[in-house]
C-alpha positions as a Python dict, from the first residue, in 0.01 Angstrom:
ca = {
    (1, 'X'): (0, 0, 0),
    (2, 'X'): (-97, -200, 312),
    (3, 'X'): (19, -483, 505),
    (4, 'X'): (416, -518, 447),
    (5, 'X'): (638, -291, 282),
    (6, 'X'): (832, -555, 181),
    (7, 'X'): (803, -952, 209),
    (8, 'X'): (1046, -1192, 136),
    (9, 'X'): (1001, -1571, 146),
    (10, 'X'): (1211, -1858, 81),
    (11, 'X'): (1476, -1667, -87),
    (12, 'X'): (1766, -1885, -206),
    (13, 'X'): (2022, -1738, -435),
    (14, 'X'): (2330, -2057, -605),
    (15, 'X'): (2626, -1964, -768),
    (16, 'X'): (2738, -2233, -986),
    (17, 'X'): (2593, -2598, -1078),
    (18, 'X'): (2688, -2962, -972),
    (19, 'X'): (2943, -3033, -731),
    (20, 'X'): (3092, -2657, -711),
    (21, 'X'): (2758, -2496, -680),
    (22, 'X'): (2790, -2281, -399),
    (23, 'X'): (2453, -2149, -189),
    (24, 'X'): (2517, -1812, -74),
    (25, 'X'): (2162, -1758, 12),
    (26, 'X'): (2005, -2090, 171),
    (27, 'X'): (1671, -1982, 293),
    (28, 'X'): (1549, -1580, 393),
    (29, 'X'): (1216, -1468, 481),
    (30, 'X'): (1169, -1115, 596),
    (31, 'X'): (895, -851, 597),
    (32, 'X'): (912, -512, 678),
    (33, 'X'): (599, -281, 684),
    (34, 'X'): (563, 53, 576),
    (35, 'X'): (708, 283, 822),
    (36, 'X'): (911, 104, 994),
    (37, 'X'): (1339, 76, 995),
    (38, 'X'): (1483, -274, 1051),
    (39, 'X'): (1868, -374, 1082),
    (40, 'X'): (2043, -643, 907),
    (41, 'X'): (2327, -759, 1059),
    (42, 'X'): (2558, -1086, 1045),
    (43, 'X'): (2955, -1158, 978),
    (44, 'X'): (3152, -1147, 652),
    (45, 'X'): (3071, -1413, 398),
    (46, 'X'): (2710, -1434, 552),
    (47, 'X'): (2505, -1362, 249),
    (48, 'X'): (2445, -1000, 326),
    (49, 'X'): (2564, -846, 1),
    (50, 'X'): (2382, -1111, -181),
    (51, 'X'): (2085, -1061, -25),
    (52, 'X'): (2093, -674, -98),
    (53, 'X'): (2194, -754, -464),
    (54, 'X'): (1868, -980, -493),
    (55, 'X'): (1629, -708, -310),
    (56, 'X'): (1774, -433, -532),
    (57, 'X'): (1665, -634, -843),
    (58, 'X'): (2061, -619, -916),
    (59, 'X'): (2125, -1011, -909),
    (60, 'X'): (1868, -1293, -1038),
    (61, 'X'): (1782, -1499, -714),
    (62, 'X'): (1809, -1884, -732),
    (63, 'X'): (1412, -1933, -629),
    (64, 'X'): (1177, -1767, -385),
    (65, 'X'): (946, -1516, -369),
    (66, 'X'): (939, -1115, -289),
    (67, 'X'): (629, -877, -268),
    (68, 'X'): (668, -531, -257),
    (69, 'X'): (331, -351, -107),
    (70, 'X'): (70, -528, -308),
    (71, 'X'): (255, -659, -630),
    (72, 'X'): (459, -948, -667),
    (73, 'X'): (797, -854, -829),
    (74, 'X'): (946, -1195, -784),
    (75, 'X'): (857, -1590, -761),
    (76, 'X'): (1040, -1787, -920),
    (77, 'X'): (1113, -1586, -1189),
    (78, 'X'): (1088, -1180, -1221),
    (79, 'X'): (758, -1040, -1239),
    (80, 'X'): (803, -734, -1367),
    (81, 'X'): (930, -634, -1758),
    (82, 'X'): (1182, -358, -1640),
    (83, 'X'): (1388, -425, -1406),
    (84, 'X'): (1544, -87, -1399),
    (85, 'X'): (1224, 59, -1370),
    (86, 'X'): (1148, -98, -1077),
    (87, 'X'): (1502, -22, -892),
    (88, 'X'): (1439, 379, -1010),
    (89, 'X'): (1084, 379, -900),
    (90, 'X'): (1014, 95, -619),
    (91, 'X'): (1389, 122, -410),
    (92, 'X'): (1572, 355, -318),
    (93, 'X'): (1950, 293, -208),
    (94, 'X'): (2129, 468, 54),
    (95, 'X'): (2514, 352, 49),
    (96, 'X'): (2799, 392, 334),
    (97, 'X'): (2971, 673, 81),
    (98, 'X'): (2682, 942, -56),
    (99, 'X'): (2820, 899, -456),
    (100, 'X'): (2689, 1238, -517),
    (101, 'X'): (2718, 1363, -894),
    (102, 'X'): (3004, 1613, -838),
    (103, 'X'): (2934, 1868, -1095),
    (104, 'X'): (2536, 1859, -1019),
    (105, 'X'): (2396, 2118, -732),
    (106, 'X'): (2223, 1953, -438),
    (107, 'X'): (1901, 1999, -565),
    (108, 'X'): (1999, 1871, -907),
    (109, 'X'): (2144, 1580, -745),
    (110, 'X'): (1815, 1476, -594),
    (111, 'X'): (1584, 1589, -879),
    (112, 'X'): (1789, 1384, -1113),
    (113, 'X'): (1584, 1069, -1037),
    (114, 'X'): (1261, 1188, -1072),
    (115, 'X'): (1370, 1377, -1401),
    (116, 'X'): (1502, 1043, -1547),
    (117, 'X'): (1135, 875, -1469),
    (118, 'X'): (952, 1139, -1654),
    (119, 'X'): (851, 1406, -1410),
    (120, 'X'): (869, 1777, -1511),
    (121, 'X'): (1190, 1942, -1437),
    (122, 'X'): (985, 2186, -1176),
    (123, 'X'): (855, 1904, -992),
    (124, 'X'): (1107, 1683, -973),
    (125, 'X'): (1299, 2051, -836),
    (126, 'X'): (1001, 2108, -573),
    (127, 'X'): (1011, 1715, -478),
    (128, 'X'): (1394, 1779, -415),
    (129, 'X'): (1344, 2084, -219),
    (130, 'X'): (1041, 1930, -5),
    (131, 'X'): (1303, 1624, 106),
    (132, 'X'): (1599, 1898, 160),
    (133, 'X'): (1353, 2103, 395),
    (134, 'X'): (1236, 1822, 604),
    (135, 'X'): (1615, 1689, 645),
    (136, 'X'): (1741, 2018, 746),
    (137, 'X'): (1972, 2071, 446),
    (138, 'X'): (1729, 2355, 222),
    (139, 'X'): (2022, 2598, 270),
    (140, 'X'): (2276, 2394, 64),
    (141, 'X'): (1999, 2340, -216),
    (142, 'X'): (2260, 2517, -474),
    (143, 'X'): (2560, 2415, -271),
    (144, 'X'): (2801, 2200, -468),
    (145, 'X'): (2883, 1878, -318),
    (146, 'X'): (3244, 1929, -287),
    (147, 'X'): (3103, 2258, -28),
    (148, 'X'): (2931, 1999, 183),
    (149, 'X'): (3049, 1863, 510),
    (150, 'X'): (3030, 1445, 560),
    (151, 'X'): (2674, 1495, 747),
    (152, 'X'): (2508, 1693, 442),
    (153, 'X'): (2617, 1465, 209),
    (154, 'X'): (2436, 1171, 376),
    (155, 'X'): (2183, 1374, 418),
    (156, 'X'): (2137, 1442, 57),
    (157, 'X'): (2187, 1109, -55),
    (158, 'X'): (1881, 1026, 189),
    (159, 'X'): (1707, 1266, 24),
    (160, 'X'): (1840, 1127, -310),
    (161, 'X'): (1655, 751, -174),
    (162, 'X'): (1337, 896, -70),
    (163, 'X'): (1265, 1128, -392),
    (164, 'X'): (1076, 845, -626),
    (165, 'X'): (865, 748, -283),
    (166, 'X'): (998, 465, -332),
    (167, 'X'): (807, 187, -104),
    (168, 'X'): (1124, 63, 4),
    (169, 'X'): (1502, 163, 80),
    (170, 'X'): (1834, -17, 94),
    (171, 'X'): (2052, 149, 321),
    (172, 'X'): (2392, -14, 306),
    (173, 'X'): (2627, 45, 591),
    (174, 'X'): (2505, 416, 624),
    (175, 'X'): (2689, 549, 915),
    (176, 'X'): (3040, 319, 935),
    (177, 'X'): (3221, 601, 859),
    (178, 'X'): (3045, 828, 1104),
    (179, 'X'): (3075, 956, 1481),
    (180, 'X'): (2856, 848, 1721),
    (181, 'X'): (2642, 1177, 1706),
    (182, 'X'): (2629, 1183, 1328),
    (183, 'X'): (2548, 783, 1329),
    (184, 'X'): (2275, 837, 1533),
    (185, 'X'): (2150, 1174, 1372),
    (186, 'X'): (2127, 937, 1024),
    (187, 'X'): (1885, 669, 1195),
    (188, 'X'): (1694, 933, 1340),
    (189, 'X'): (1669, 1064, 1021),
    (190, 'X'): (1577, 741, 867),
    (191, 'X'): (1327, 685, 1141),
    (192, 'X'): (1169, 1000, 1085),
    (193, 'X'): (1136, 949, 722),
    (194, 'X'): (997, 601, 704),
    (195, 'X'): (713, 736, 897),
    (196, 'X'): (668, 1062, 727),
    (197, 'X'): (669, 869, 371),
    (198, 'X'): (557, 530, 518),
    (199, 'X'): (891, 362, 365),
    (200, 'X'): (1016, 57, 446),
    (201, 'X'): (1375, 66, 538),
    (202, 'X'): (1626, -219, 575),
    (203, 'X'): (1959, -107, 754),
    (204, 'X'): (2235, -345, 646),
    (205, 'X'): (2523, -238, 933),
    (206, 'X'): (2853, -411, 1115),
    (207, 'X'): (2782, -56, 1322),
    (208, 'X'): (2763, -104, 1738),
    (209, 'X'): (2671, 221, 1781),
    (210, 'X'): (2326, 225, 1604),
    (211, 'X'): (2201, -149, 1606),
    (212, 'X'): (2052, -114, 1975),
    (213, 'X'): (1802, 140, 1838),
    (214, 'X'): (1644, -75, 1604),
    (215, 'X'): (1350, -268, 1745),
    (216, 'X'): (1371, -551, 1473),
    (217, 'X'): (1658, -714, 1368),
    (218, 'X'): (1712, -973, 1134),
    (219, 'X'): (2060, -1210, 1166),
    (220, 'X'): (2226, -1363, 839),
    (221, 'X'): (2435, -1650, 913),
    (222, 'X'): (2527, -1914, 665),
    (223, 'X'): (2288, -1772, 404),
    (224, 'X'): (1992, -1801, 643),
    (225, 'X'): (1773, -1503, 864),
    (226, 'X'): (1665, -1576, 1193),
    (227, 'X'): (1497, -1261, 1350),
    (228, 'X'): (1477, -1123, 1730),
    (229, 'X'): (1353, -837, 1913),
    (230, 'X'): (1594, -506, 1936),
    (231, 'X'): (1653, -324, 2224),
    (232, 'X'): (1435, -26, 2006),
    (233, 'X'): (1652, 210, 2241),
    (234, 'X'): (1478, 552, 2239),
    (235, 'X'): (1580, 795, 1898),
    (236, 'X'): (1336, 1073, 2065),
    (237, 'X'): (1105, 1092, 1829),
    (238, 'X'): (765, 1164, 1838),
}
């Protein structure tokens, strides 16, 4: 996959027709290459949630056009026969509460994907225990998630985004209900991961406490992006 991640262009997503149509999205254009973590940000009623609905193939947009790596999934019109194909084995979704399968281990919580596309069970098991290792969680692997503090359960659910290698992740609000340490620990992560996997990650986030670390940022107002520069405030990373 080379050049963007993800490209977006003249997005536009209306509700309704005539006189009560309503144009949540108005015009977004994004890209985000592979390896690299942007943030999202803008007020309530700004289009975020509609834009993260279109990018996760969840809503139909209105018109526009989005690329992931090489393929064009949407102009227009969907591209691709299977939509749930493509959110399975193209994005990966990281949400603000982990939504781990309660009566699944860790590592069958993160294999589960993989299984579900086809892969052999042993696999699917090493892919899970591969993503555990390099997130620091391997010694939960047959940990319930009810034994798991707040931390390792976003760190599972990362692990849970990343399995399929999916070229791009949707992280919704991923550390609002976190410290400032554990906040911080999750975009490192993130960080860390997009480069390991070359993944191109879109932070959606109200949060103070992370957005000066991103270096990109995109703003949502009235259904529109408009992007800047981020502070990109040191992570320490490599």
């Amino acid at each position: 996959m080379a050049g963007f991640g993800i490209r977006i262009e003249g997005l536009r997503k209306r509700y309704g027709q005539g006189d009560t149509a309503v144009d949540a999205l108005k015009r977004v254009d994004m890209q985000v290459a592979p390896g690299e973590v942007v943030g999202l940000i803008g007020p309530s009623g700004s289009g975020k949630s509609t834009l993260l609905k279109c990018l996760g193939a969840i809503i139909d947009p209105t018109e526009g056009r989005m690329t992931l790596g090489d393929d064009v999934i949407y102009d227009n019109g969907w591209k691709v026969g299977d939509l749930r194909a493509l959110r399975r084995d193209k994005i990966g979704f990281v949400f603000q509460a982990p939504y781990l399968i309660p009566f699944l281990d860790v590592t069958d919580n993160v294999a589960l994907l993989p299984m579900l596309a086809g892969v052999a069970n042993g696999e699917a098991r090493a892919r899970a225990l591969e993503l555990l290792t390099a997130l620091d969680v391997q010694h939960r692997a047959k940990a319930m998630p009810s034994q798991l503090s707040g931390g390792e359960q976003q760190r599972v659910a990362i692990a849970r985004g990343l399995v399929n290698r999916p070229p791009v992740i949707l992280a919704d609000e991923p550390t609002a209900p976190l410290d400032s340490e554990r906040a911080l620990a999750v975009i490192r992560i993130l960080n860390s991961m997009a480069k390991q996997f070359q993944t191109a990650i879109i932070v959606v986030t109200h949060d103070e406490k992370i957005i000066p670390t991103f270096k990109r940022i995109y703003h949502i107002r009235d259904g529109v992006t408009h992007e800047e520069a981020g502070e990109g405030r040191s992570l320490g990373l490599a």
